[in-house]
C-alpha positions in Angstrom: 39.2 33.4 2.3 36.7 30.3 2.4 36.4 31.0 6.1 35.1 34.2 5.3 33.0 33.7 2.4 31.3 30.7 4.0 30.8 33.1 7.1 29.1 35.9 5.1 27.2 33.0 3.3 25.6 31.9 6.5 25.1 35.3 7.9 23.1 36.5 4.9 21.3 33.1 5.0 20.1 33.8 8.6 19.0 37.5 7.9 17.0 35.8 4.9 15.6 33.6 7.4 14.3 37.0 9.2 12.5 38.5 6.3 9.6 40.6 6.5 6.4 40.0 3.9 5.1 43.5 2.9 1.7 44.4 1.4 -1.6 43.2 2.8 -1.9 39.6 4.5 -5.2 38.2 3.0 -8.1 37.8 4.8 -11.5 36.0 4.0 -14.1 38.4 2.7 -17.1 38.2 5.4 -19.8 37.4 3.5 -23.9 37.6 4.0 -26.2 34.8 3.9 -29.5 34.3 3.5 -30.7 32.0 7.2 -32.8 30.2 5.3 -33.8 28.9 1.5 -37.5 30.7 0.5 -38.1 28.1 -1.6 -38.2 24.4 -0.7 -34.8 21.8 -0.8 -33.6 18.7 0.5 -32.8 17.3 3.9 -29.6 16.7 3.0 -27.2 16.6 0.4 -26.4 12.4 0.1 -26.9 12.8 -3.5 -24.9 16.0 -4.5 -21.9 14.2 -5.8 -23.8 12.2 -8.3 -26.5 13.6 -8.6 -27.4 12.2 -12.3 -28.3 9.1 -10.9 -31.3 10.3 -9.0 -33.0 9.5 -12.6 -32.1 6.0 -12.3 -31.5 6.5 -16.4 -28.2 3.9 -16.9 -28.1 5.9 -20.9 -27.9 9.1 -18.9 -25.0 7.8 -16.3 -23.2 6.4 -19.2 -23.4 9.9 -21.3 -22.5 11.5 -17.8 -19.4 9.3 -17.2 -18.0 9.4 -21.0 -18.2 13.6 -20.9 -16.4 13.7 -17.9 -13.8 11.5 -19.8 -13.6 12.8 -23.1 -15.1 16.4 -23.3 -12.6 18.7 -24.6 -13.5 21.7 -22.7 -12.2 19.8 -19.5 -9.2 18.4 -20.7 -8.8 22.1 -22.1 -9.0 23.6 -18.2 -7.1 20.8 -17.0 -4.1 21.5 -19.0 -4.5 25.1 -17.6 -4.6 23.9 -14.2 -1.4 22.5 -14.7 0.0 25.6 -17.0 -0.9 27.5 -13.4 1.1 24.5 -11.3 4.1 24.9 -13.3 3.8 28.7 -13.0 3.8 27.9 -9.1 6.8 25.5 -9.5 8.6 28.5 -11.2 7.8 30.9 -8.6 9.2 28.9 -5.8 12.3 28.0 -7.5 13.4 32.0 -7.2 13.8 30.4 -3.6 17.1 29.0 -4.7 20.4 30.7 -6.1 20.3 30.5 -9.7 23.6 29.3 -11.6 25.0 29.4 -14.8 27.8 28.0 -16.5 30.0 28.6 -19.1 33.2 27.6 -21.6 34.6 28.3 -24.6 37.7 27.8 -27.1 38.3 31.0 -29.6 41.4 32.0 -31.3 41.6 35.7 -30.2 43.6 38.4 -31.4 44.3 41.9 -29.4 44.1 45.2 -31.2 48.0 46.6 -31.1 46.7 50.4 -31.2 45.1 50.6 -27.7 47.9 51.9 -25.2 48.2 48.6 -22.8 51.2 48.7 -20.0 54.3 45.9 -20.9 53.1 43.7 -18.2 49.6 43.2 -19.3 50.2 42.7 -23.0 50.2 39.7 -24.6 53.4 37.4 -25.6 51.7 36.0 -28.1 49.2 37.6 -30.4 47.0 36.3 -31.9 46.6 33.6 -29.6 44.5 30.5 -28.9 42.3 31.4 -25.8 40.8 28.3 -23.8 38.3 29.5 -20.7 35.5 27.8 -18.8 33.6 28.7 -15.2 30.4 29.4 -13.6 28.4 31.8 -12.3 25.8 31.9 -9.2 23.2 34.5 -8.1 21.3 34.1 -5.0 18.4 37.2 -3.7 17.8 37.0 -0.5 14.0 37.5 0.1 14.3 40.5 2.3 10.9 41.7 1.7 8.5 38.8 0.7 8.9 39.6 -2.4 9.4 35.8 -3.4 6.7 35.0 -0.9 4.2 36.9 -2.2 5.3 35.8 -5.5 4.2 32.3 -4.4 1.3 33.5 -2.5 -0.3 34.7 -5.9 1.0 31.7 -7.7 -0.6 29.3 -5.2 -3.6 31.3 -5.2 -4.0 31.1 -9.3 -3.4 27.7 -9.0 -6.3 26.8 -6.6 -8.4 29.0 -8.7 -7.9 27.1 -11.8 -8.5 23.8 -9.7 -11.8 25.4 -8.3 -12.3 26.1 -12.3 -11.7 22.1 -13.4 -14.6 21.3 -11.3 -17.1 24.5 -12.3 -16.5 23.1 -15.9 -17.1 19.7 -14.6 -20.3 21.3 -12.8 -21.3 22.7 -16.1 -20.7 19.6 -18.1 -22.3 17.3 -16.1 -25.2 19.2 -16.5 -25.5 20.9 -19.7 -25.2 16.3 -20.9 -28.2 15.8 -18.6 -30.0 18.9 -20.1 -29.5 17.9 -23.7 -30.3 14.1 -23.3 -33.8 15.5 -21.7 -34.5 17.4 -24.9 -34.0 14.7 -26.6 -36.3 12.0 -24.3 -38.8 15.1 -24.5 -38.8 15.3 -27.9 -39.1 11.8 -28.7 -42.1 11.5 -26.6 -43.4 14.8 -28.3 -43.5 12.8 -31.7 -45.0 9.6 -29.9 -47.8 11.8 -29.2 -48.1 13.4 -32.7 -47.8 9.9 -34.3 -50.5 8.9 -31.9 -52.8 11.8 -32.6 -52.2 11.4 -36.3 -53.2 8.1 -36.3 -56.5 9.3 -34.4 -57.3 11.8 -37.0 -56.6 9.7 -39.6 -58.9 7.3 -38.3 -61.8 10.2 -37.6 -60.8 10.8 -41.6 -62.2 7.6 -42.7 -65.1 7.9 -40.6 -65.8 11.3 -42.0 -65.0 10.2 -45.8 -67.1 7.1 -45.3 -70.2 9.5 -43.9 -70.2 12.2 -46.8 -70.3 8.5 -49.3 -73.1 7.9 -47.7 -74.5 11.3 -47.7 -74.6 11.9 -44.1 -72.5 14.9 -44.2 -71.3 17.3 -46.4 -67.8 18.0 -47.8 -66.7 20.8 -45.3 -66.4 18.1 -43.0 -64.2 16.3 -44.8 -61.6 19.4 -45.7 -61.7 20.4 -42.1 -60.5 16.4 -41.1 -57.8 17.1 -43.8 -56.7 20.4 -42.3 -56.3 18.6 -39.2 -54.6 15.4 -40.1 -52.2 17.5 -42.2 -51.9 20.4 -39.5 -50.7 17.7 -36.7 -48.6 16.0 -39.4 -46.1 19.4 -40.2 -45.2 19.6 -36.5 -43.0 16.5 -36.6 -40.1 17.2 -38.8 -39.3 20.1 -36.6 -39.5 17.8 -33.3 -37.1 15.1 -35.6 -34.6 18.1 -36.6 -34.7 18.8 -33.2 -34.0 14.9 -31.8 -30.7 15.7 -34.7 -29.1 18.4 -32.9 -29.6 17.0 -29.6 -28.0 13.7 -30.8 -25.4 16.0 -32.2 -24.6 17.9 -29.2 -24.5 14.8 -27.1 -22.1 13.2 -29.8 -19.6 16.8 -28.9 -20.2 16.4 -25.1 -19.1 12.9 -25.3 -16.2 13.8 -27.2 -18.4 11.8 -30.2 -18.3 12.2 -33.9 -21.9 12.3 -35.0 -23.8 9.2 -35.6 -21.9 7.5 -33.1 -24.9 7.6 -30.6 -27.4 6.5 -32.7 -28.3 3.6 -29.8 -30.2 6.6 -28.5 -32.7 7.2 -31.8 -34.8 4.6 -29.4 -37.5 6.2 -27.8 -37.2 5.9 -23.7 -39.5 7.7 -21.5 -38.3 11.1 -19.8 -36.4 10.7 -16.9 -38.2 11.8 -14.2 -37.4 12.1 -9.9 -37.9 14.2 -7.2 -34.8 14.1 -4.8 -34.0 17.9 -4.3 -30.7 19.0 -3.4 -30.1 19.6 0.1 -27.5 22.2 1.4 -27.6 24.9 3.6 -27.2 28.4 2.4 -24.1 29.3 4.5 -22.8 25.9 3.0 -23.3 27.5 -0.6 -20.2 29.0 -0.5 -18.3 25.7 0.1 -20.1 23.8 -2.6 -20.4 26.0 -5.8 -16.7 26.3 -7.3 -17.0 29.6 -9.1 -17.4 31.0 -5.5 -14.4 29.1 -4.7 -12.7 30.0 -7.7 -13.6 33.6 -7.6 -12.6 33.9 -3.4 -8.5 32.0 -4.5 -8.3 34.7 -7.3 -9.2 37.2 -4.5 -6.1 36.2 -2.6 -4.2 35.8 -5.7 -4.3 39.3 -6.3 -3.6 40.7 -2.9 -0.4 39.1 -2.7 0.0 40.8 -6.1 0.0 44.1 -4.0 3.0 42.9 -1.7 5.1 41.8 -4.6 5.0 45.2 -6.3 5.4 47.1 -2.8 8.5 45.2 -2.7 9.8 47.0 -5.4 10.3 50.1 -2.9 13.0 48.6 -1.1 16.7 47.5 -1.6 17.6 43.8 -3.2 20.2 41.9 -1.7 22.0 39.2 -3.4 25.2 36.9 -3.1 26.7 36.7 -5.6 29.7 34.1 -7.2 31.9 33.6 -10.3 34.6 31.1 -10.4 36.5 31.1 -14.1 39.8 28.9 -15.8 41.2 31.0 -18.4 44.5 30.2 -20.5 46.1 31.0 -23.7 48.1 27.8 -23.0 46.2 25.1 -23.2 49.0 22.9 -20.1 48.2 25.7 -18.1 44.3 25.6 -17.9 43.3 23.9 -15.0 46.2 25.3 -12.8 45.9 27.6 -10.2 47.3 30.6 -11.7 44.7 30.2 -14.6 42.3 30.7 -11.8 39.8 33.8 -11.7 36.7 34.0 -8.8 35.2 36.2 -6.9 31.9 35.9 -3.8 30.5 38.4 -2.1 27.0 40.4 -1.7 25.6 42.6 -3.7 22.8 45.9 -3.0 20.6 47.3 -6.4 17.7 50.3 -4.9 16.0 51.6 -8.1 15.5 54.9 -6.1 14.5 56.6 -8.9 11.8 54.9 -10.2 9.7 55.1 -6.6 7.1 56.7 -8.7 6.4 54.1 -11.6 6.8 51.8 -8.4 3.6 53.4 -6.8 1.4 53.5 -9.9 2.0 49.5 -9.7 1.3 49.2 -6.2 -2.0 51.9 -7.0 -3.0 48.9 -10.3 -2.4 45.9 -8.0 -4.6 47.5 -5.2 -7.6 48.5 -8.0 -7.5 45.2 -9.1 -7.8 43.3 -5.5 -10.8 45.7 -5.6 -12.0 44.3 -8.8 -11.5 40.6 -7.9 -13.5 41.8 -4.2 -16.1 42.9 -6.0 -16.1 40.3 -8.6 -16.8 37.5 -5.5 -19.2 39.4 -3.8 -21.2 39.5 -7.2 -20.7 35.5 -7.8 -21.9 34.8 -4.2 -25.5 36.8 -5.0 -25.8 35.3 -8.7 -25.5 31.8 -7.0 -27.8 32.6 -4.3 -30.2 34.2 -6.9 -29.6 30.9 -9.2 -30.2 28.6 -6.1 -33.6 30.0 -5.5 -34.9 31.1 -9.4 -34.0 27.0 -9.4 -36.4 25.8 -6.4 -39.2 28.5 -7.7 -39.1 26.5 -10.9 -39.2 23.3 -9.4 -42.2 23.9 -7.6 -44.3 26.0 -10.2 -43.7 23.4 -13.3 -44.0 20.6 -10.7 -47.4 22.0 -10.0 -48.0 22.0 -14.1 -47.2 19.2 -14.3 -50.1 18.1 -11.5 -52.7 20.1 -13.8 -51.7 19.1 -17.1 -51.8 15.6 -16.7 -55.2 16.0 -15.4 -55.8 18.1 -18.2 -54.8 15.4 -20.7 -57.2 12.7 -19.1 -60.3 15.1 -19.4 -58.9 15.4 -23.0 -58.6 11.9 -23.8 -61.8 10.9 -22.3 -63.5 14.3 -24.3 -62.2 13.3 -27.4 -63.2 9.2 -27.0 -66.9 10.9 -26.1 -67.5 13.0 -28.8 -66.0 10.8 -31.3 -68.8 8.2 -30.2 -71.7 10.8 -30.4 -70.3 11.9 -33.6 -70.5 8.3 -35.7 -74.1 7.5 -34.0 -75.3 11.2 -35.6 -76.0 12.7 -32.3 -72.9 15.9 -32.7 -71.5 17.5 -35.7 -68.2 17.7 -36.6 -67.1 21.2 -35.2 -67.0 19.4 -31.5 -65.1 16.1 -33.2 -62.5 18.7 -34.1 -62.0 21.2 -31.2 -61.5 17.8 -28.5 -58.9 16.8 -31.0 -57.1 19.6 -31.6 -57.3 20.1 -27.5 -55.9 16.7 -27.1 -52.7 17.4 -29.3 -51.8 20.6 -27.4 -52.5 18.7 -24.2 -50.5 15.8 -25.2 -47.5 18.1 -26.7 -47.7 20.4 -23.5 -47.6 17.5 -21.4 -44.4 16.3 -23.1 -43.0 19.5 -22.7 -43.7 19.8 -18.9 -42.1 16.6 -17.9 -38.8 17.6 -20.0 -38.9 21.1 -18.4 -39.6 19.5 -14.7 -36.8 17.4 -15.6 -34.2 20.3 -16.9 -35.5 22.0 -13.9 -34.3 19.9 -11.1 -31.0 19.5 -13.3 -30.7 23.1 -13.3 -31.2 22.9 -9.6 -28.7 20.5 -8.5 -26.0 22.5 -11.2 -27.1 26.2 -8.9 -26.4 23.9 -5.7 -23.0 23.3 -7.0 -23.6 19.4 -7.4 -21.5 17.2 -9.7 -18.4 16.9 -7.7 -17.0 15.0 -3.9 -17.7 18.5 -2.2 -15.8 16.6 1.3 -12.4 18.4 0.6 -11.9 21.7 2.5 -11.5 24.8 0.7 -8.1 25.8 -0.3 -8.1 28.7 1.8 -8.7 26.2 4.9 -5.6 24.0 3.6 -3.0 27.0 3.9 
């Protein structure tokens, strides 16, 4: 009897070993790309890993390297990254034959109203029963069901993996965006306290004229307006330097006040390193593509596992049992029960709810198709909305600071020929007024050429090593 079942064992094993894999085997989407980048990028991509420290901003590093240790949303996907490797774990264990045991010590008593032949009833009843065994299961993966199965676990897996480092993508730049709010707005006020202090000094001059009845009062109220009108624009720009130092705090991983260091005004950081991939290696680089492409194959093997549900399952089955009413017999051979052999289950009449799955499994590869195809032209359409901003605010830039040294040099001019009698007031206040919105533009420009080439580097898929190959490419 061992002979045999250890025969039938290894003969089942070896057909196993011969199984087919229904449903679709994936294959890699072909994929347009652009040749070429319209707008203009980098030589190469050296500084696409880290690409914070193009600033050369140590604050910035260090807010850079304390997100990527302490933001919540990260640790969030990596727990579901390893939720999914678990799930992978469980998937692969239907590999094995699956085993349960069992035991147990009742007094039992048999019902003497239910017609039972003399040789099968009991001598004693009731009766102490003592019983204990095991039972196996093993399905033999004739279809790929199992495979597939893994397939779609591995795939979900390197989906969320590919979704760790879009967060990562995201964080590291969404903590370089908020620091260069606040640098901008800092340097916003240091140019509304400077003009203040201008107009407050053009007030004394005007006060000290209409004492000596040089001019009249209108000049005067019109100095007021001004001083007070530049003066209401800074507690909005400090509200503003609060919620950035708040959103940095929850980036960090922070309770607020904790990065007060930063309430020191530093200049904006400022570079021009573009990053420099190729479009074709776009797809490589930006994780949502790489996230979207493993869910892809996820779901196709979907379509397999369900198609397997068309065909028979074949399993070997096993049950070995001790059961005695006398507790010196258990453990004897005659108290022994087993039984091995292989099992066939075909739900043949259920081939229809079977092909309504297989239909919802198919739709949905369509979906997840469709869903990459529409990733890859958002990133390409990000990647060059990102270089078209570089270059136009970069070109602002240019003019505005040119535009704030005419203003400068208007509004020392005009203050001159105003206290030697030789213009009136009117011009004294239109190059002033000219000179805050030059100064506050100016601000703005270099935080927005700034946010610019951080939005850049984030649509180039920057922020992570980028030198492993896709998963895809590892199977």
């Amino acid at each position: 009897m061992r002979r045999v079942g250890a025969g039938l064992a290894a003969g089942l094993f070896l057909l196993g070993g011969g199984c087919l894999s229904v449903g679709p085997d994936y294959q890699k989407p072909e994929t347009a790309v652009p040749e070429a980048w319209r707008g203009t990028a980098g030589e190469s991509g050296d500084t696409m890993a880290e690409w914070w420290t193009v600033f050369g901003d140590a604050a910035l590093e260090g807010l850079v390297a304390d997100a990527r240790a302490n933001n919540r949303d990260l640790a969030a996907a990596v727990a579901r990254m390893e939720g999914y490797a678990a799930s992978l774990g469980m998937a692969r264990a239907d590999y094995l034959p699956s085993a349960a045991g069992q035991g147990a010590v009742e007094f039992d008593r048999q019902s003497e109203r239910v017609h039972t032949p003399p040789e099968y009833a009991a001598t004693d009843n009731p009766d102490w029963l003592t019983q204990a065994g095991f039972s196996m299961s093993w399905e033999l993966d004739l279809w790929g069901r199992v495979r597939r199965s893994v397939e779609a676990a591995r795939g979900q897996l390197e989906a969320s993996e590919e979704d760790v480092r879009n967060v990562q993508v995201m964080l590291q730049a969404e903590t370089a965006a908020v620091y260069i709010r606040l640098r901008t707005l800092q340097q916003q006020v240091a140019y509304a306290q400077r003009n203040i202090e201008l107009q407050r000094e053009t007030l004394k001059v005007v006060k000290g004229r209409f004492e000596a009845g040089l001019t009249g009062e209108l000049d005067v109220r019109q100095a007021e307006m001004n001083l007070a009108a530049t003066t209401a624009q800074v507690p909005s720009m400090k509200a503003g330097i609060e919620q950035a130092l708040n959103g940095l705090c929850a980036l960090t991983g922070r309770l607020p006040g904790e990065l007060d260091a930063l309430r020191e005004p530093a200049p904006v950081p400022a570079a021009d390193a573009l990053p420099g991939i190729l479009p074709a290696d776009l797809l490589r680089r930006r994780p949502d593509i790489r996230s979207a492409e493993r869910r892809l194959a996820a779901q196709t093997a979907k379509i397999g596992v369900a198609q397997a549900d068309y065909y028979p399952q074949l399993a070997l089955n096993g049950t070995f049992a001790l059961a005695a009413t006398d507790a010196g017999e258990f453990g004897r051979k005659a108290s022994q029960d087993y039984g091995i052999g292989p099992s066939l289950s075909w739900a043949i009449f259920t081939a229809e709810k079977v092909r309504q799955r297989v239909r919802a499994e198919e739709a949905a590869a369509r979906a997840a198709l469709a869903d990459y195809e529409q990733t890859v032209l958002e990133a390409y359409g990000e990647c060059e909305d990102a270089l078209a901003a570089l270059t136009n605010d970069g070109e602002r830039l240019a003019a505005l600071r040119d535009a704030v040294t005419a203003a400068e040099q208007t509004a020392a001019l005009v203050d001159e020929l105003y206290r030697t009698g030789l213009t009136d007031f009117q011009g004294v206040l239109d190059a002033q007024r000219q000179l805050a919105q030059y100064h506050d533009a100016l601000a703005q420009s270099l935080g927005q050429s700034a946010a610019d080439l951080v939005a850049a580097y984030k649509a180039f898929g920057g922020g992570w090593a980028g030198t492993e190959a896709a998963p895809a490419e590892r199977n």
